[in-house]
C-alpha positions in Angstrom: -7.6 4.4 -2.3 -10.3 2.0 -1.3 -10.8 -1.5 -0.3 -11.3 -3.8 -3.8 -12.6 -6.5 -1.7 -14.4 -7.2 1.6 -14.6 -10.3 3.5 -18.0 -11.2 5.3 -19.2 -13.7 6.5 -20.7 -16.0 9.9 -18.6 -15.8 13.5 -16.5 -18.7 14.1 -16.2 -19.7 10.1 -12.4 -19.1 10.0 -13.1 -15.4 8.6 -9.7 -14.4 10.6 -7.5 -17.4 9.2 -8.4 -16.2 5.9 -7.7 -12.4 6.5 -4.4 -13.0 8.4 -3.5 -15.5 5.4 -4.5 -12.4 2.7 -2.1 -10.3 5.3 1.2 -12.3 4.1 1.0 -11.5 0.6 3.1 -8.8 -0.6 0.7 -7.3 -2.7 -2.1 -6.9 -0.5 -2.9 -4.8 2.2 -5.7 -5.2 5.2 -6.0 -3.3 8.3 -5.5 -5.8 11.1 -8.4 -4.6 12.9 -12.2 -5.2 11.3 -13.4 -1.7 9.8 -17.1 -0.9 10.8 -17.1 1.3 8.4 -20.7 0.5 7.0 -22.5 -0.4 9.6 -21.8 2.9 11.8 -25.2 4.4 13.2 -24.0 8.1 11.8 -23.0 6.2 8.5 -25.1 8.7 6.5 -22.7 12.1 7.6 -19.6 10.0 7.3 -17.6 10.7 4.5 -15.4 7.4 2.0 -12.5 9.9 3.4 -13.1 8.1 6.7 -12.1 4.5 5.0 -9.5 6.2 2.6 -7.8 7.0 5.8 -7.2 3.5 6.7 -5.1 2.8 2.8 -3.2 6.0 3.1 0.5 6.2 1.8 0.1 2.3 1.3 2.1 1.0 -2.1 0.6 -2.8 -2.2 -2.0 -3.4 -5.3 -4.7 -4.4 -3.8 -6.6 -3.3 -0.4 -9.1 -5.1 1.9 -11.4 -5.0 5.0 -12.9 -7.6 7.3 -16.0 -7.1 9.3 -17.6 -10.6 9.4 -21.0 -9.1 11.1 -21.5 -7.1 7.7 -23.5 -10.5 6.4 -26.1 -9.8 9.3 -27.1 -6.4 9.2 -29.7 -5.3 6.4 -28.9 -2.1 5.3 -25.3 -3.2 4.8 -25.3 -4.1 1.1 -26.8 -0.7 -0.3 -24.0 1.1 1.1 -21.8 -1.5 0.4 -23.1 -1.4 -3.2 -23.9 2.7 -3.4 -20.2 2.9 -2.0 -17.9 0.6 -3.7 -19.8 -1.2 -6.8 -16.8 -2.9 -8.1 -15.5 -4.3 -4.4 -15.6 -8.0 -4.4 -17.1 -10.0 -1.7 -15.2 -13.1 -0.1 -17.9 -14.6 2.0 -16.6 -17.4 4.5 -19.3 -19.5 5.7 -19.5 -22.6 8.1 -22.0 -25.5 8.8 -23.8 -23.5 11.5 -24.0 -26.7 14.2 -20.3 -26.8 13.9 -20.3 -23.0 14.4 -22.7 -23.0 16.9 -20.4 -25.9 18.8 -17.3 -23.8 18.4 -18.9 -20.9 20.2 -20.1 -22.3 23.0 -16.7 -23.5 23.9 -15.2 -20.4 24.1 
């Protein structure tokens, strides 16, 4: 089993209010940790067994990762794409002076 979707997107957009809201459905199933999975510096000897593991023995219908930072990093989307063609993509984006204000108070 692998993810259907992933959810990318800028820091501070609200990325973990959506994941923790995907969380509470019964039929869906997200590690509660973000998965670097793709963006791993030895990401060309890994194996999809690596992110298989994290679905194991699950029964929901439909599986997901977060890793907001995947939106950033260039060679991201190839894997993404060479890896899992039919995943869908739930980008969460925010006005980026808001974002940038909302970081700076932290």
């Amino acid at each position: 089993m692998l993810p259907d979707y992933i959810i990318i997107g800028a820091h501070k957009s609200a990325s973990t209010f959506v994941h923790k809201c995907l969380m509470e459905h019964p039929d869906i199933y997200m590690p509660k940790d973000e998965i670097p999975f793709f963006e791993i510096p030895d990401y060309e000897s890994s194996s999809l067994s690596e992110l298989e593991k994290y679905f194991k023995g699950r029964k929901e219908k439909r599986f997901g990762i977060k890793r907001p930072s995947y939106i950033g990093k260039p060679e991201v989307p190839a894997r993404i794409s060479n890896d899992l063609p039919d995943a869908k993509l739930i980008a969460v984006l925010r006005d980026p002076v808001d974002r940038a204000v909302s970081s700076y108070y932290i």
